[in-house]
N, C-alpha and C positions, 0 to 999 in steps of 0.2 A: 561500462555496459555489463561488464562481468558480476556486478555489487544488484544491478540493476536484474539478471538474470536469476541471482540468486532469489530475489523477493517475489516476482514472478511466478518462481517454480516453487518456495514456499506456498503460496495463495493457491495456489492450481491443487496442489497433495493435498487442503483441505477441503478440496470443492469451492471455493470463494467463485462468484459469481461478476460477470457486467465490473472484469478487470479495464480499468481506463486507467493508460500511464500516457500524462504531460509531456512535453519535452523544455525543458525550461531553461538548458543553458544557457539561451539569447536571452532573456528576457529577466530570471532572478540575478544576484550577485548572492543567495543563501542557499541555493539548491538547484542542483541539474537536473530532477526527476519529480514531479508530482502524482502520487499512485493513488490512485481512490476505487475501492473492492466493495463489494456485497458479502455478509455470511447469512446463513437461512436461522441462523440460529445464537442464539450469549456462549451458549458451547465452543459453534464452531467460529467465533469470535474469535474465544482465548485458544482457540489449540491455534489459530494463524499466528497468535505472539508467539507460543511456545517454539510453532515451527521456524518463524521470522529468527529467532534467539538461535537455536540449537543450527540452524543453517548458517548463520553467520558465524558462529563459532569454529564450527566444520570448516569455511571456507578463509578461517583466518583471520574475520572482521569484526573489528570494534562491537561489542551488545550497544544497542540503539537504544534509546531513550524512550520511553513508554508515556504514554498520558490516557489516563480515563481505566487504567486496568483490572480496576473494581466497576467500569461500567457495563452495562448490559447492552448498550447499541452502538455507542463510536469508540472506536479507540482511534490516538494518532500516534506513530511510529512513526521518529525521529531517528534516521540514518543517517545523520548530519547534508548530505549531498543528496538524499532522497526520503521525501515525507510522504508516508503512506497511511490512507485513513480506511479504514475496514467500519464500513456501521452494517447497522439492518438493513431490510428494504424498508421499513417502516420511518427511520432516521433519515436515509440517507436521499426519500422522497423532498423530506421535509426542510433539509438544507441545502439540497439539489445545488451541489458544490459544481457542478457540470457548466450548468449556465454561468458562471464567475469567469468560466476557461473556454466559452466558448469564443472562436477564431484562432486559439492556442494552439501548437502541430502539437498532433499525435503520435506516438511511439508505436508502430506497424509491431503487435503483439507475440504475431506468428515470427519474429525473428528473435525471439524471447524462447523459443521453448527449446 
């Protein structure tokens, strides 16, 4: 939960938006967490990697695995035990990754900050 805390308060320092985290332990054998974020912006996209990096650093953990980080609406951050997808609103309408996880338990966020 601690790995889990740290990406959280990453997303939160950039303003990220409409944070939903998964709880996946029952259900994956690849990942205990699935995080999917909003940025209002390709900016505040990349400063979430920068901060995703420079936090886990700080906090001691492996840099995660990047995908898309020349793109302008999704990226997916691969924490090995937690995959976080940060798009636009515009993106993230469109794959509306939500309905995939809907009936999945949620991670009570407020016990994140």
């Amino acid at each position: 939960m601690d790995k889990l805390k740290v990406v959280f308060k990453a997303l939160e320092d950039v303003n990220a938006v409409d944070i939903v985290v998964y709880d996946m332990r029952e259900i994956s054998p690849f990942y205990d967490y699935f995080v999917i974020s909003s940025a209002t912006s390709d900016r505040q996209l990349h400063a979430a990697i920068t901060h995703i990096n420079d936090d886990f650093a700080k906090a001691g953990y492996a840099a995660p695995n990047i995908e898309g980080k020349t793109s302008k609406s999704w990226v997916l951050v691969d924490a090995k035990d937690i995959i976080i997808n940060i798009f636009t609103k515009e993106e993230r309408e469109y794959y509306h990754l939500e309905k995939m996880f809907a009936g999945f338990g949620q991670v009570d966020t407020t016990t994140l900050k």
